[in-house]
FIZA-868641 format. One record per atom (N, C-alpha, C): atom name; residue in one letter; x, y, z; residue number from 1. Coordinates in steps of 0.1 Angstrom, whole numbers, plus 2048, in hexadecimal, padded with zeros to 3 digits. Example, Ala and Ser with C-alpha at 12.3 -4.5 7.8 and 13.67 -1.06 7.14 Angstrom:
% residues 2
   atom   rest    xx    yy    zz    nr
      N      a   884   7C7   84E     1
     CA      a   87B   7D3   84E     1
      C      a   884   7DF   84E     1
      N      s   880   7EA   847     2
     CA      s   889   7F5   847     2
      C      s   881   800   84F     2
This chain:
% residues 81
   atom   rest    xx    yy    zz    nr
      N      x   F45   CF1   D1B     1
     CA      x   F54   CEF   D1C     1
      C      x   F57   CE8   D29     1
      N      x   F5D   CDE   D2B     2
     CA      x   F64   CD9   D34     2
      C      x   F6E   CDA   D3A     2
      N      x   F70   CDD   D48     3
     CA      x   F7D   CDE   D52     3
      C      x   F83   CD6   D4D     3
      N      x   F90   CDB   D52     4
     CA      x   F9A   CD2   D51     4
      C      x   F9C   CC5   D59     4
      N      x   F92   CC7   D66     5
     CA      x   F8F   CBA   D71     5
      C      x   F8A   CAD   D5F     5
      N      x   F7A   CB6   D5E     6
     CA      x   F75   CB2   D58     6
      C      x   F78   CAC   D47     6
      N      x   F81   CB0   D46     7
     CA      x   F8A   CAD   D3A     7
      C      x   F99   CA1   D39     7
      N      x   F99   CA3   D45     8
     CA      x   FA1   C94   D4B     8
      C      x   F9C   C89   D48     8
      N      x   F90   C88   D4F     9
     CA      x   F87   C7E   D52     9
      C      x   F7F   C77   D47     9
      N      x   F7B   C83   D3F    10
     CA      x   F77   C7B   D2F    10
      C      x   F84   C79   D27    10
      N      x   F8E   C7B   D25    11
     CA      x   F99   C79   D1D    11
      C      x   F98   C64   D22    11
      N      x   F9C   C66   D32    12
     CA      x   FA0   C59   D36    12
      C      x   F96   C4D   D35    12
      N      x   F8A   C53   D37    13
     CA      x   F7D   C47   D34    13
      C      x   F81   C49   D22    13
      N      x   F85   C50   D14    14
     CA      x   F81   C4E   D0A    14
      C      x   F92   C40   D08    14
      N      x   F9E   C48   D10    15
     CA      x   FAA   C3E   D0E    15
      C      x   FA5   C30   D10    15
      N      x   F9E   C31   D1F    16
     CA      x   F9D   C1F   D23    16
      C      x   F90   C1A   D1C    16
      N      x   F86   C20   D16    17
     CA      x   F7E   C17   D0B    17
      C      x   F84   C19   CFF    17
      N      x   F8F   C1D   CF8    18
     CA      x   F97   C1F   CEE    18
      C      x   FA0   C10   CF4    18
      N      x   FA5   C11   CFD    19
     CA      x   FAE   C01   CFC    19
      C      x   FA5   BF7   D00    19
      N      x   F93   BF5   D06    20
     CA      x   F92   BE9   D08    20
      C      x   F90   BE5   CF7    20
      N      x   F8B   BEE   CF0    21
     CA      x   F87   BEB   CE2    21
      C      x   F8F   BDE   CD9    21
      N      x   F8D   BD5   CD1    22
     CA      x   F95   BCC   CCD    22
      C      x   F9E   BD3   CC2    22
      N      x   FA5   BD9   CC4    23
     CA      x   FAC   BD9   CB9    23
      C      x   FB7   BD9   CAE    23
      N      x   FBB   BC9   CB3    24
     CA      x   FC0   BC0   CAD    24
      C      x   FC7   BC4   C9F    24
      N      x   FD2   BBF   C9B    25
     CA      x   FD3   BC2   C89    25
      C      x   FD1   BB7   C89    25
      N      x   FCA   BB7   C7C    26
     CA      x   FC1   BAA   C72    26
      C      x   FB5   BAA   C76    26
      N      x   FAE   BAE   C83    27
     CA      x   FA2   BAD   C80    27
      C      x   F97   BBD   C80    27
      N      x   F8D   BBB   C7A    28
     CA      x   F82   BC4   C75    28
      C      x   F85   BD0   C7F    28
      N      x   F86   BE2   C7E    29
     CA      x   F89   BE9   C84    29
      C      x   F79   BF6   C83    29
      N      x   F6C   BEC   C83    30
     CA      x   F62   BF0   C82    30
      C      x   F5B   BF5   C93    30
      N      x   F5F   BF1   C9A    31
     CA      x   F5E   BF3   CAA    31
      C      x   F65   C04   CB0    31
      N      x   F6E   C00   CAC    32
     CA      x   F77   C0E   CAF    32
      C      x   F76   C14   CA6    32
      N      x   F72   C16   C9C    33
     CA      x   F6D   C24   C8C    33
      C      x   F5F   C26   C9A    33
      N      x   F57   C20   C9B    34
     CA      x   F49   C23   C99    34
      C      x   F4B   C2A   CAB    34
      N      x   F53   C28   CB3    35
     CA      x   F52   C2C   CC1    35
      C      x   F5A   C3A   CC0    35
      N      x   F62   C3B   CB4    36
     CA      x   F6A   C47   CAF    36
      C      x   F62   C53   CAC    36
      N      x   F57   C4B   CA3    37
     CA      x   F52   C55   C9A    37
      C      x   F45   C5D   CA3    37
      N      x   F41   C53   CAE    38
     CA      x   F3A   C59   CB4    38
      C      x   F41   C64   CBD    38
      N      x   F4C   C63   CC4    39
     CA      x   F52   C6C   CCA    39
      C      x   F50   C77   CC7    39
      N      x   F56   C77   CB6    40
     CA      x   F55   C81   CB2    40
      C      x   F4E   C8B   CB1    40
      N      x   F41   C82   CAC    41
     CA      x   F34   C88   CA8    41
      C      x   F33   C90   CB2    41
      N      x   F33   C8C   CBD    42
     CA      x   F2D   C91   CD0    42
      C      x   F36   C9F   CD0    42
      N      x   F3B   CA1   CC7    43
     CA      x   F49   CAC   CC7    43
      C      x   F46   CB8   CBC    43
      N      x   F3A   CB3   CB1    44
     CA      x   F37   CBB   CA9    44
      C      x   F3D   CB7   C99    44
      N      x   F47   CAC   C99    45
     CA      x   F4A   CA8   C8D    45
      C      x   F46   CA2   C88    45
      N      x   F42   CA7   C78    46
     CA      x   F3C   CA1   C6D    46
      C      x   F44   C90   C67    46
      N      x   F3F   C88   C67    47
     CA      x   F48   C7B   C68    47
      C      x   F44   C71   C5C    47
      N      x   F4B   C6E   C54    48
     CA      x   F47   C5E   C4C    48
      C      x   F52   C55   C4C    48
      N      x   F4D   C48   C4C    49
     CA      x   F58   C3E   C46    49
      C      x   F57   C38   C41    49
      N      x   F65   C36   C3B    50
     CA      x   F67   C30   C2B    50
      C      x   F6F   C22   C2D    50
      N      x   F65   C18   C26    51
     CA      x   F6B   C0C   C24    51
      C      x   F77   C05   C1E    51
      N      x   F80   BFF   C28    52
     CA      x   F89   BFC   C20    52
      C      x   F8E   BED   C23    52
      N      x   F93   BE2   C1C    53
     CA      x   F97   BD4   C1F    53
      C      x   FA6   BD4   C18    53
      N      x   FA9   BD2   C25    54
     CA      x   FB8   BCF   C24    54
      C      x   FBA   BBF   C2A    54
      N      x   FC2   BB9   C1F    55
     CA      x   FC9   BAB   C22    55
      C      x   FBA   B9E   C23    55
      N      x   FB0   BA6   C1A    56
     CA      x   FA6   B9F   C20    56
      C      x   F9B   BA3   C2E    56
      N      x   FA0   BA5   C34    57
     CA      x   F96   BAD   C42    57
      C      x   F95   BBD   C40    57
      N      x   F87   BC1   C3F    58
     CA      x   F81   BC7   C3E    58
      C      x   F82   BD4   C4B    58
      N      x   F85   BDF   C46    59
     CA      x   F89   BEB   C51    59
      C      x   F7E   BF9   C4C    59
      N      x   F83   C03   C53    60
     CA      x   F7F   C0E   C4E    60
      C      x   F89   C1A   C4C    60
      N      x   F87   C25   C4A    61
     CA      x   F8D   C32   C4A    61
      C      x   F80   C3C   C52    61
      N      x   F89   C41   C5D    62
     CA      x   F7D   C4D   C5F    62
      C      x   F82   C57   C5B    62
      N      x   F7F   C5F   C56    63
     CA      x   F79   C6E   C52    63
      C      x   F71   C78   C5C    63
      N      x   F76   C84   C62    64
     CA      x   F70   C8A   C6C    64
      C      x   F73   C98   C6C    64
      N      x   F68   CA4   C69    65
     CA      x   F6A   CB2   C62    65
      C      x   F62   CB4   C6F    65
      N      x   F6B   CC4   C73    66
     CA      x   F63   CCC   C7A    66
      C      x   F62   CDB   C72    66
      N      x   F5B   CE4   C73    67
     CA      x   F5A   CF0   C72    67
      C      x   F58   CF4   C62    67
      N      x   F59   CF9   C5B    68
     CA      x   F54   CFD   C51    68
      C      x   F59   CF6   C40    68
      N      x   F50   CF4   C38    69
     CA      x   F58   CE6   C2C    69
      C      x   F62   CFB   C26    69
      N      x   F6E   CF8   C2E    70
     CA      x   F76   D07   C25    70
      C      x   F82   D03   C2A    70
      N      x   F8D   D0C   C23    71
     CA      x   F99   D08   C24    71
      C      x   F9D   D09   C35    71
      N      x   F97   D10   C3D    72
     CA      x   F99   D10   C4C    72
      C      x   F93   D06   C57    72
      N      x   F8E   CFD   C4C    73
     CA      x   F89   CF1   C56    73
      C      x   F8E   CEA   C5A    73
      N      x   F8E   CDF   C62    74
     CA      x   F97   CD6   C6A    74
      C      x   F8F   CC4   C64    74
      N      x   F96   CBD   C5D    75
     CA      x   F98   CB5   C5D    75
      C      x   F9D   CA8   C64    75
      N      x   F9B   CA1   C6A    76
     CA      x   FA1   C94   C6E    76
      C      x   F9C   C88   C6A    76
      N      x   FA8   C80   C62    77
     CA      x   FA3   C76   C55    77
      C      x   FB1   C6A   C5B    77
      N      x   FAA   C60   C60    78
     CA      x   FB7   C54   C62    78
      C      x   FB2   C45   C62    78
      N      x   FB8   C3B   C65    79
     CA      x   FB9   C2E   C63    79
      C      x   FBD   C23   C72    79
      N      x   FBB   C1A   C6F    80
     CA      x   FC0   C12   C7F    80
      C      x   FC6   C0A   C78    80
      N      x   FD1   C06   C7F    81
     CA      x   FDB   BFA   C7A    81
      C      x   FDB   BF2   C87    81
């Protein structure tokens, strides 16, 4: 578990590699899924992503489960625009 010192400090390193990331609307949002999904993983969440092309340029959907496949699990499922 991490302090709260210590919980500052990764929040702000994950925000500022979260904005150097490109990502642009219209282009590919495969850089930030894949730096996402690893986060997560590092966190214990089960993760896939699902392909999706909008307008022609090609994106994803992540998908990201923690704790048990039952109605008390936690879910987090979103998109980048």
């Amino acid at each position: 578990m991490l302090t709260p010192m210590e919980m500052r400090t990764y929040v702000r390193e994950v925000l500022a590699r979260l904005i150097e990331l490109d990502t642009v609307t219209g282009l590919p949002s495969h850089g930030v899924m894949a730096y996402l999904e690893q986060e997560l993983q590092r966190h214990g969440f089960r993760t896939h992503r699902e392909p999706a092309t909008i307008r022609g340029v090609d994106h994803e959907n992540l998908v990201a489960v923690l704790g048990p496949d039952a109605p008390d699990g936690l879910c987090l499922s979103g998109h980048l625009d």
